[in-house]
Legacy VTK file of the C-alpha trace (Angstrom):
# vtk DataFile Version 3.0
C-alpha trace
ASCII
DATASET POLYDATA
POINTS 301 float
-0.597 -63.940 -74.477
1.727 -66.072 -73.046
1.175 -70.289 -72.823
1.603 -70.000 -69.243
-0.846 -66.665 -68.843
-3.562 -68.580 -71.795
-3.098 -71.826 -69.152
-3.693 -69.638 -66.241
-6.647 -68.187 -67.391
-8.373 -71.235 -68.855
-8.161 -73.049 -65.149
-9.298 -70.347 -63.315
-12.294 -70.127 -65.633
-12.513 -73.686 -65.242
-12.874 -73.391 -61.675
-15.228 -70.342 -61.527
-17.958 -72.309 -63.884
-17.437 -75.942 -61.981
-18.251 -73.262 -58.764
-21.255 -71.857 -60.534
-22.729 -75.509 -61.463
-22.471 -76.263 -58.225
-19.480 -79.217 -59.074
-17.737 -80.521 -56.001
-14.001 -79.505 -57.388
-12.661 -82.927 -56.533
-8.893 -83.981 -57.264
-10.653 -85.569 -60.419
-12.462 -82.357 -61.742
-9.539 -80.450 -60.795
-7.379 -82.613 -63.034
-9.463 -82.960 -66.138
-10.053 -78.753 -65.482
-5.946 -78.743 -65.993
-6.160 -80.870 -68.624
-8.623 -79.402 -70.896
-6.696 -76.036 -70.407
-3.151 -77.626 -70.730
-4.223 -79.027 -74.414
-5.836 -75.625 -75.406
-2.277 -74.113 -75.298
-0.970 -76.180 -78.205
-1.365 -74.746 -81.929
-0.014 -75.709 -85.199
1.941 -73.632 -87.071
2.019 -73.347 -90.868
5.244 -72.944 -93.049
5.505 -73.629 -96.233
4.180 -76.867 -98.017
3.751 -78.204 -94.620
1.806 -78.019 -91.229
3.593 -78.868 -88.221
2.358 -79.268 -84.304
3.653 -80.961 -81.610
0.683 -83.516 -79.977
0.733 -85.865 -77.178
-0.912 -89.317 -77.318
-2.404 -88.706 -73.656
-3.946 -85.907 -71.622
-1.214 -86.092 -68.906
2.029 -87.440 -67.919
2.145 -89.949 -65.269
5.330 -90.128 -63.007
7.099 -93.094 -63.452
5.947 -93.798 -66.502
6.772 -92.878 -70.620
4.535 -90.996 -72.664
4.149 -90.500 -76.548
4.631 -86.883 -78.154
5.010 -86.693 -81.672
5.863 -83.952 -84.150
3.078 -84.542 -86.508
3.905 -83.308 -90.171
0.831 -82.428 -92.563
2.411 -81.973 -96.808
1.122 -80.214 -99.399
0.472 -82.742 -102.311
3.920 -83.379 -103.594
5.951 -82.501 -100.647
7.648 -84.502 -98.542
10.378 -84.337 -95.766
13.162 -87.043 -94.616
13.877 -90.266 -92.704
17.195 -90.485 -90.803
18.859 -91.372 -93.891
17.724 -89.121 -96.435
19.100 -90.993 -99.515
21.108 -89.188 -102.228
19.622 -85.616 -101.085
18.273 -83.914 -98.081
18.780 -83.714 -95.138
16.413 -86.136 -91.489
14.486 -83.406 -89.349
16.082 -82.465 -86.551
14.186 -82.269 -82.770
15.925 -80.015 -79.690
13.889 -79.976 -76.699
14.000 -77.674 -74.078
12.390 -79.712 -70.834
11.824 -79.655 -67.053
14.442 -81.851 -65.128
11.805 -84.025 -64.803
11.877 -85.218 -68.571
13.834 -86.884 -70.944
12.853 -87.276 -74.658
14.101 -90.415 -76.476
15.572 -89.795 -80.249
13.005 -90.049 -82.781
11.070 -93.098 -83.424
11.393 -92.966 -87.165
8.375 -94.760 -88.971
9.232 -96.904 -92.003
9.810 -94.159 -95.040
8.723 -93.709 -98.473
11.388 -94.086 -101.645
10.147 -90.908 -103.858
12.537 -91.123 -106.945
13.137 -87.669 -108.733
15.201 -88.228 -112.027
18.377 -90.423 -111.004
17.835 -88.952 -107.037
16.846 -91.320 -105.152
15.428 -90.589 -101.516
13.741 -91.650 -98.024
11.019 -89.650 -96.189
7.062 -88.444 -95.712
4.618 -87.369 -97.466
0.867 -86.315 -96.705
0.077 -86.934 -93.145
3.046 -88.446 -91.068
4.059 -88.469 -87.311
7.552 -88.519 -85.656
6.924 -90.502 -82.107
9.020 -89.153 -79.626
9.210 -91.184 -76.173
9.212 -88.961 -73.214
10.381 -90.854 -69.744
8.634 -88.786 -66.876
10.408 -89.135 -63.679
8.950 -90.447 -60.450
9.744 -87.257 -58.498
7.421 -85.359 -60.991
4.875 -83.282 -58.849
1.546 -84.413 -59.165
-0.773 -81.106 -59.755
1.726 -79.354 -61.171
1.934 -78.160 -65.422
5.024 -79.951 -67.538
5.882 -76.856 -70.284
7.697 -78.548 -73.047
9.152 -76.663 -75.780
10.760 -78.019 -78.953
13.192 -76.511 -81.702
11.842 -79.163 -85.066
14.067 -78.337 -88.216
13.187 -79.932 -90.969
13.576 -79.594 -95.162
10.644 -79.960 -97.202
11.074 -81.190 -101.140
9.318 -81.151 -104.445
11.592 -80.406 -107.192
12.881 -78.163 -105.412
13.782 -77.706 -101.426
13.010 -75.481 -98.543
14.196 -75.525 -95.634
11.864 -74.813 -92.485
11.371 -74.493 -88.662
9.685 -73.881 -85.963
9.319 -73.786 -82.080
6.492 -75.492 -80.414
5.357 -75.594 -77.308
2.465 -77.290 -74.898
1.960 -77.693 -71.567
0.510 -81.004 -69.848
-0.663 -81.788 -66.108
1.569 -84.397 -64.268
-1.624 -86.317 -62.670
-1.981 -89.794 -61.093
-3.776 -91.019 -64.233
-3.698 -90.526 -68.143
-6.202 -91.080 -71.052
-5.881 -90.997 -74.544
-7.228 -88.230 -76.706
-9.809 -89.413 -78.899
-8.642 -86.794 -81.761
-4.796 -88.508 -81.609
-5.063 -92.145 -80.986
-6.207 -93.341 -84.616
-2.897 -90.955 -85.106
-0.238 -92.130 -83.028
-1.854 -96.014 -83.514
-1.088 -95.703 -87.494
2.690 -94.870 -86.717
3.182 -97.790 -84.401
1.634 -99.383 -87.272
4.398 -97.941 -89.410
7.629 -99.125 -86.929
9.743 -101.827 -88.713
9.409 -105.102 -86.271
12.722 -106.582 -85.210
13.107 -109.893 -87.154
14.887 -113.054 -86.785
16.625 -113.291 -89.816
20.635 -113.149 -89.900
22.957 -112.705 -93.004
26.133 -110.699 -93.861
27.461 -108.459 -96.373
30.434 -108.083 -98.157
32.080 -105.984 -101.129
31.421 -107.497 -104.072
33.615 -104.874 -106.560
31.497 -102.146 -107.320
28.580 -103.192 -105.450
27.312 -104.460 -102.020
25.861 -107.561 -101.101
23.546 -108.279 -97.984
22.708 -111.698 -97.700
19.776 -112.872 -95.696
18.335 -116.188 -94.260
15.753 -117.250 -91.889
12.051 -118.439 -91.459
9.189 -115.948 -93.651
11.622 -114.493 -96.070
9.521 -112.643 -98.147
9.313 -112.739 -102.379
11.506 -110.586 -103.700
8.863 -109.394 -106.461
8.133 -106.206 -104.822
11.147 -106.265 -102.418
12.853 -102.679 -101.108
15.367 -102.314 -98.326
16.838 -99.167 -96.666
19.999 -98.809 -95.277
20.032 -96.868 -92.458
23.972 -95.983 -92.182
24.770 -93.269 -94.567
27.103 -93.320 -97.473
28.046 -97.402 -97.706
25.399 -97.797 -100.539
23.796 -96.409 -103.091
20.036 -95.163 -102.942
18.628 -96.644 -105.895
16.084 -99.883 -105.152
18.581 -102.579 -104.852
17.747 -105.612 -106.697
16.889 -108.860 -104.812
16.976 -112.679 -105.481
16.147 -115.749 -103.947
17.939 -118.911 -103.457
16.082 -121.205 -101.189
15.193 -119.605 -97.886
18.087 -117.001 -98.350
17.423 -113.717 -100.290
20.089 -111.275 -101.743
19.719 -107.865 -102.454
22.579 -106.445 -104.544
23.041 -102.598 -104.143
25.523 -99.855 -105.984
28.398 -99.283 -103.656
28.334 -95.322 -102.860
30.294 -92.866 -104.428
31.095 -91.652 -101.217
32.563 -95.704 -99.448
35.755 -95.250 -97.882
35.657 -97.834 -95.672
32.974 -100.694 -94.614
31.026 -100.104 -91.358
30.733 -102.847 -88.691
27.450 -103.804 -89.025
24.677 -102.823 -91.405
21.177 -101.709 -90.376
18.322 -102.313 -92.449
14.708 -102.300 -93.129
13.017 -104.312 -95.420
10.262 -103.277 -96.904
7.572 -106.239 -99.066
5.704 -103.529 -101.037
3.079 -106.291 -102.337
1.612 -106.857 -98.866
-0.312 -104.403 -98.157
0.134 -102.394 -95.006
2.727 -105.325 -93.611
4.942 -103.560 -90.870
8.849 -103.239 -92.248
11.067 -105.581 -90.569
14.720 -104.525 -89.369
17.664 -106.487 -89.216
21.315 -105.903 -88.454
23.923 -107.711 -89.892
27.878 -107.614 -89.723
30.199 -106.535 -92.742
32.690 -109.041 -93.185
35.664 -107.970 -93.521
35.119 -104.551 -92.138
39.104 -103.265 -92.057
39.761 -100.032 -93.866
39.194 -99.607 -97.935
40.482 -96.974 -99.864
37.793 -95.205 -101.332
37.024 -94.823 -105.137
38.435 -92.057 -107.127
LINES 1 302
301 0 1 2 3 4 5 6 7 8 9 10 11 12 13 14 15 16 17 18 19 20 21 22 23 24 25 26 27 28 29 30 31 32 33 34 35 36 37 38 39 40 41 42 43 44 45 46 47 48 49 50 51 52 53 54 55 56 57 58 59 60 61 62 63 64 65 66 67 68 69 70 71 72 73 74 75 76 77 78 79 80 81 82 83 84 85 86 87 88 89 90 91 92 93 94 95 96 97 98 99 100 101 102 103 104 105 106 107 108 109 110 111 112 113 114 115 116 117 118 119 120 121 122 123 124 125 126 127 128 129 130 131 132 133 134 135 136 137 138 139 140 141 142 143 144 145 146 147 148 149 150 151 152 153 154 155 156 157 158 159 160 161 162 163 164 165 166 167 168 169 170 171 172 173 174 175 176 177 178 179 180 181 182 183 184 185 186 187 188 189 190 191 192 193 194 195 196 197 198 199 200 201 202 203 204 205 206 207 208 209 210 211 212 213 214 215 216 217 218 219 220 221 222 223 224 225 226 227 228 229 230 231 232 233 234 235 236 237 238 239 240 241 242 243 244 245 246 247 248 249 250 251 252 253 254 255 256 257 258 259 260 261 262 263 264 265 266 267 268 269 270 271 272 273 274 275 276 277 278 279 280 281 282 283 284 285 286 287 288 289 290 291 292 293 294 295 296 297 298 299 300
Protein backbone atom coordinates (compact mmCIF):
# COMPACT_ATOMS: atom_id res chain seq x y z
CA UNK A 1 0.00 0.00 0.00
CA UNK A 2 1.09 3.13 -1.01
CA UNK A 3 1.82 6.32 1.72
CA UNK A 4 -0.54 8.29 -0.18
CA UNK A 5 -3.37 5.26 -0.51
CA UNK A 6 -2.43 4.22 3.71
CA UNK A 7 -3.06 8.36 4.19
CA UNK A 8 -6.16 8.20 2.20
CA UNK A 9 -7.64 5.56 3.93
CA UNK A 10 -6.80 6.54 7.50
CA UNK A 11 -8.77 10.12 6.92
CA UNK A 12 -11.60 8.79 5.44
CA UNK A 13 -11.92 6.41 8.38
CA UNK A 14 -11.28 9.29 10.43
CA UNK A 15 -14.14 11.01 9.09
CA UNK A 16 -16.65 8.08 8.96
CA UNK A 17 -16.12 7.43 12.98
CA UNK A 18 -16.07 11.45 13.94
CA UNK A 19 -19.67 11.02 11.70
CA UNK A 20 -20.74 8.06 13.74
CA UNK A 21 -19.94 9.88 17.26
CA UNK A 22 -21.86 12.39 16.22
CA UNK A 23 -18.48 15.03 16.12
CA UNK A 24 -19.17 18.31 14.40
CA UNK A 25 -16.11 17.82 11.70
CA UNK A 26 -14.85 21.32 12.37
CA UNK A 27 -11.62 22.80 10.57
CA UNK A 28 -10.03 21.68 14.00
CA UNK A 29 -11.18 17.94 13.98
CA UNK A 30 -10.56 17.88 10.42
CA UNK A 31 -6.95 18.87 11.01
CA UNK A 32 -5.96 16.74 13.94
CA UNK A 33 -8.05 13.73 11.68
CA UNK A 34 -5.08 14.63 8.94
CA UNK A 35 -2.71 14.67 11.37
CA UNK A 36 -3.09 11.52 13.19
CA UNK A 37 -3.21 9.80 9.68
CA UNK A 38 -0.25 11.86 8.19
CA UNK A 39 2.11 10.49 11.24
CA UNK A 40 0.78 6.85 10.83
CA UNK A 41 2.52 6.80 7.37
CA UNK A 42 6.04 7.08 8.79
CA UNK A 43 8.02 3.73 9.73
CA UNK A 44 11.49 2.97 10.63
CA UNK A 45 13.46 0.87 8.78
CA UNK A 46 16.13 -1.51 10.08
CA UNK A 47 19.61 -2.13 8.42
CA UNK A 48 22.25 -3.37 9.89
CA UNK A 49 23.64 -2.32 13.41
CA UNK A 50 21.34 0.54 13.13
CA UNK A 51 17.63 1.79 13.06
CA UNK A 52 16.87 4.69 11.07
CA UNK A 53 13.41 6.89 10.62
CA UNK A 54 12.82 10.12 9.59
CA UNK A 55 10.52 12.14 12.53
CA UNK A 56 9.25 15.56 12.73
CA UNK A 57 9.32 17.64 15.94
CA UNK A 58 5.58 18.85 15.20
CA UNK A 59 2.33 17.43 13.88
CA UNK A 60 2.18 19.94 10.95
CA UNK A 61 3.94 22.48 9.01
CA UNK A 62 2.87 25.96 9.31
CA UNK A 63 3.33 28.33 6.24
CA UNK A 64 5.65 30.85 6.86
CA UNK A 65 7.30 29.29 9.30
CA UNK A 66 10.49 26.46 9.83
CA UNK A 67 9.97 23.19 11.16
CA UNK A 68 12.34 20.46 12.70
CA UNK A 69 12.73 16.91 10.92
CA UNK A 70 15.42 14.85 11.94
CA UNK A 71 16.92 11.58 10.75
CA UNK A 72 17.00 9.86 14.02
CA UNK A 73 19.77 7.04 14.18
CA UNK A 74 19.26 4.10 16.83
CA UNK A 75 23.16 1.76 17.13
CA UNK A 76 23.67 -1.45 18.07
CA UNK A 77 26.08 -1.39 21.15
CA UNK A 78 29.37 -0.64 19.57
CA UNK A 79 28.30 0.98 16.44
CA UNK A 80 28.47 4.22 15.53
CA UNK A 81 28.18 6.49 12.38
CA UNK A 82 29.93 10.03 11.49
CA UNK A 83 29.98 13.80 12.07
CA UNK A 84 30.80 16.03 9.06
CA UNK A 85 34.32 15.42 9.62
CA UNK A 86 34.75 11.90 10.15
CA UNK A 87 38.37 11.95 11.47
CA UNK A 88 41.05 9.60 10.08
CA UNK A 89 38.23 7.10 8.64
CA UNK A 90 34.73 7.14 7.42
CA UNK A 91 32.90 8.83 5.77
CA UNK A 92 29.50 12.09 7.40
CA UNK A 93 25.95 10.68 6.35
CA UNK A 94 24.69 12.04 3.55
CA UNK A 95 20.73 13.52 3.28
CA UNK A 96 18.98 14.08 -0.48
CA UNK A 97 15.54 15.18 -0.24
CA UNK A 98 13.06 14.97 -2.69
CA UNK A 99 10.32 17.93 -1.67
CA UNK A 100 7.25 19.90 -2.80
CA UNK A 101 8.19 23.45 -4.18
CA UNK A 102 6.93 24.52 -1.18
CA UNK A 103 10.01 23.28 0.96
CA UNK A 104 13.44 23.76 1.47
CA UNK A 105 15.58 21.63 3.88
CA UNK A 106 18.60 23.34 5.52
CA UNK A 107 22.04 21.12 5.61
CA UNK A 108 22.29 19.10 8.60
CA UNK A 109 22.41 20.50 12.00
CA UNK A 110 25.25 18.33 13.18
CA UNK A 111 25.14 17.78 17.09
CA UNK A 112 28.48 17.92 18.92
CA UNK A 113 30.21 14.24 18.14
CA UNK A 114 31.83 11.60 20.03
CA UNK A 115 35.90 10.84 19.61
CA UNK A 116 35.75 6.77 19.55
CA UNK A 117 39.53 5.85 19.20
CA UNK A 118 40.17 2.36 17.50
CA UNK A 119 43.99 1.49 17.66
CA UNK A 120 45.93 4.68 16.25
CA UNK A 121 42.32 5.69 14.21
CA UNK A 122 41.05 8.29 15.52
CA UNK A 123 37.34 9.42 14.66
CA UNK A 124 34.09 11.75 15.08
CA UNK A 125 30.46 10.49 15.15
CA UNK A 126 27.25 8.69 17.09
CA UNK A 127 26.63 6.14 18.92
CA UNK A 128 23.39 4.68 20.69
CA UNK A 129 20.53 6.98 20.19
CA UNK A 130 21.38 10.20 18.11
CA UNK A 131 19.36 12.68 15.90
CA UNK A 132 20.41 14.69 12.77
CA UNK A 133 18.07 18.07 12.94
CA UNK A 134 17.24 19.08 9.68
CA UNK A 135 15.50 22.67 9.33
CA UNK A 136 12.73 22.68 6.87
CA UNK A 137 11.56 26.47 5.74
CA UNK A 138 7.79 26.04 4.65
CA UNK A 139 6.75 28.66 2.31
CA UNK A 140 3.91 31.10 2.82
CA UNK A 141 2.08 30.03 -0.36
CA UNK A 142 1.82 26.46 1.20
CA UNK A 143 -1.94 25.37 0.97
CA UNK A 144 -3.50 25.08 4.12
CA UNK A 145 -5.53 21.54 4.12
CA UNK A 146 -3.45 20.11 1.89
CA UNK A 147 -0.64 16.81 2.75
CA UNK A 148 3.36 17.86 2.42
CA UNK A 149 4.95 14.16 1.12
CA UNK A 150 8.57 14.39 1.90
CA UNK A 151 10.89 11.80 0.87
CA UNK A 152 14.57 11.48 1.77
CA UNK A 153 17.64 9.45 0.26
CA UNK A 154 19.96 9.14 4.09
CA UNK A 155 23.37 7.34 3.28
CA UNK A 156 25.25 6.72 5.93
CA UNK A 157 28.39 4.15 7.13
CA UNK A 158 28.08 2.40 10.25
CA UNK A 159 31.53 1.19 12.22
CA UNK A 160 32.75 -1.25 14.77
CA UNK A 161 35.94 -2.74 13.82
CA UNK A 162 34.83 -3.05 10.90
CA UNK A 163 32.42 -0.84 8.40
CA UNK A 164 29.22 -1.10 6.52
CA UNK A 165 27.91 0.96 4.54
CA UNK A 166 23.97 1.55 4.54
CA UNK A 167 20.84 3.37 3.18
CA UNK A 168 17.67 3.96 2.95
CA UNK A 169 14.64 6.02 1.61
CA UNK A 170 12.15 7.46 3.94
CA UNK A 171 9.25 9.00 3.57
CA UNK A 172 6.19 10.84 5.65
CA UNK A 173 3.62 12.92 4.92
CA UNK A 174 2.45 16.01 7.17
CA UNK A 175 -0.73 18.43 6.96
CA UNK A 176 0.15 22.13 6.13
CA UNK A 177 -2.46 23.59 8.88
CA UNK A 178 -2.78 27.04 10.51
CA UNK A 179 -1.32 25.64 13.75
CA UNK A 180 1.37 23.04 14.97
CA UNK A 181 2.01 21.05 18.24
CA UNK A 182 4.68 19.07 19.35
CA UNK A 183 4.55 15.32 19.59
CA UNK A 184 4.82 14.20 22.99
CA UNK A 185 6.83 10.89 21.79
CA UNK A 186 9.67 13.41 19.97
CA UNK A 187 10.13 16.47 22.00
CA UNK A 188 12.35 14.95 24.95
CA UNK A 189 14.10 13.82 21.41
CA UNK A 190 14.65 16.69 19.36
CA UNK A 191 15.12 18.90 22.94
CA UNK A 192 18.35 16.59 23.80
CA UNK A 193 19.95 17.50 20.31
CA UNK A 194 19.48 21.21 20.72
CA UNK A 195 21.01 20.32 23.88
CA UNK A 196 23.87 18.79 21.94
CA UNK A 197 24.50 22.07 19.32
CA UNK A 198 27.92 23.72 20.07
CA UNK A 199 26.93 27.53 21.22
CA UNK A 200 28.72 30.24 19.28
CA UNK A 201 31.33 31.76 21.68
CA UNK A 202 33.13 34.90 22.08
CA UNK A 203 36.47 33.84 22.18
CA UNK A 204 39.04 34.85 19.27
CA UNK A 205 42.60 33.40 18.60
CA UNK A 206 44.64 32.30 15.52
CA UNK A 207 46.61 29.53 14.29
CA UNK A 208 49.66 29.08 12.66
CA UNK A 209 52.21 26.25 11.46
CA UNK A 210 54.33 25.51 13.98
CA UNK A 211 56.73 22.72 11.90
CA UNK A 212 55.11 19.58 12.14
CA UNK A 213 52.23 20.61 14.08
CA UNK A 214 49.36 23.18 14.35
CA UNK A 215 48.70 25.65 16.80
CA UNK A 216 45.21 27.32 17.62
CA UNK A 217 45.49 29.85 20.07
CA UNK A 218 42.54 31.05 22.04
CA UNK A 219 41.58 33.99 24.40
CA UNK A 220 38.56 35.41 25.91
CA UNK A 221 36.25 35.49 29.07
CA UNK A 222 35.26 31.49 30.56
CA UNK A 223 38.10 29.69 28.95
CA UNK A 224 37.70 26.47 30.21
CA UNK A 225 40.61 24.04 32.11
CA UNK A 226 42.31 22.28 29.83
CA UNK A 227 42.25 19.00 32.13
CA UNK A 228 39.67 17.30 30.17
CA UNK A 229 39.89 19.61 27.09
CA UNK A 230 38.98 18.13 23.29
CA UNK A 231 38.49 20.19 20.17
CA UNK A 232 37.32 19.17 16.65
CA UNK A 233 38.23 20.62 13.63
CA UNK A 234 35.67 20.78 11.37
CA UNK A 235 37.72 21.41 7.93
CA UNK A 236 39.12 18.20 6.76
CA UNK A 237 42.69 17.24 6.28
CA UNK A 238 44.66 20.50 8.04
CA UNK A 239 45.12 18.39 11.29
CA UNK A 240 45.51 15.39 12.66
CA UNK A 241 42.64 13.43 14.57
CA UNK A 242 44.29 12.45 17.60
CA UNK A 243 43.10 14.61 20.99
CA UNK A 244 45.27 17.57 20.63
CA UNK A 245 46.95 18.57 23.71
CA UNK A 246 46.02 21.89 25.44
CA UNK A 247 47.68 24.44 27.84
CA UNK A 248 46.97 27.43 29.58
CA UNK A 249 48.69 30.65 29.92
CA UNK A 250 46.57 33.16 31.66
CA UNK A 251 43.18 33.59 30.06
CA UNK A 252 44.58 32.18 26.68
CA UNK A 253 44.57 28.36 26.04
CA UNK A 254 46.58 26.44 23.31
CA UNK A 255 45.84 23.31 21.90
CA UNK A 256 48.73 21.86 19.88
CA UNK A 257 47.60 19.29 17.18
CA UNK A 258 49.68 16.86 14.56
CA UNK A 259 49.69 18.60 11.25
CA UNK A 260 47.91 16.02 8.70
CA UNK A 261 49.55 13.82 6.51
CA UNK A 262 47.41 14.97 3.96
CA UNK A 263 48.28 19.52 4.54
CA UNK A 264 49.06 21.00 1.37
CA UNK A 265 48.18 24.22 2.04
CA UNK A 266 46.57 26.23 5.18
CA UNK A 267 42.83 27.09 4.93
CA UNK A 268 41.56 30.64 5.66
CA UNK A 269 39.99 30.21 8.68
CA UNK A 270 39.63 27.28 11.05
CA UNK A 271 36.34 26.01 12.50
CA UNK A 272 36.18 24.44 15.71
CA UNK A 273 34.37 22.98 18.56
CA UNK A 274 35.52 22.70 21.84
CA UNK A 275 34.52 20.26 23.80
CA UNK A 276 35.22 20.48 28.29
CA UNK A 277 34.64 16.73 28.86
CA UNK A 278 34.71 17.33 32.84
CA UNK A 279 31.47 19.33 32.82
CA UNK A 280 29.02 17.31 32.51
CA UNK A 281 26.46 17.72 29.77
CA UNK A 282 27.98 21.52 29.05
CA UNK A 283 26.92 22.40 25.36
CA UNK A 284 30.29 22.50 22.93
CA UNK A 285 31.19 25.90 22.03
CA UNK A 286 32.35 26.85 18.33
CA UNK A 287 34.69 29.30 17.29
CA UNK A 288 36.30 30.36 14.04
CA UNK A 289 39.52 31.67 13.79
CA UNK A 290 41.88 32.84 10.85
CA UNK A 291 45.19 30.96 9.77
CA UNK A 292 47.83 33.34 9.61
CA UNK A 293 49.65 33.20 7.01
CA UNK A 294 47.31 31.23 4.88
CA UNK A 295 49.40 31.46 1.26
CA UNK A 296 50.16 28.14 -0.35
CA UNK A 297 52.57 25.30 1.44
CA UNK A 298 53.99 22.55 -0.22
CA UNK A 299 52.80 19.57 1.27
CA UNK A 300 54.91 16.86 3.11
CA UNK A 301 56.41 14.02 1.31
Amino acid sequence: MSPRFASGLCLARSLIGAIRTGAILSGMILIGAIATCAESVAAPVQTEHVRVALISEKNALVPGQRAWLGLRLVHEPHWHTYWINPGDSGLPTKLAWHLPAYLQADEIAWPTPQRFDVGTLSNFGYSGKALLPVALEVAPTAKRGSIAHVSVDAKWLVCREQCIPGKATLKLSLPIAATAVTHSRWQHVFAAARAAQPLPSAWSGSARLAGDRIEVALSGADLPSTDQLDAFVVQRQVVGYERPRARRDGDSVTFDFARSEYFSAPPAALDLLIVDGGRAGEAARSVTVPFAGAEAVSPRH
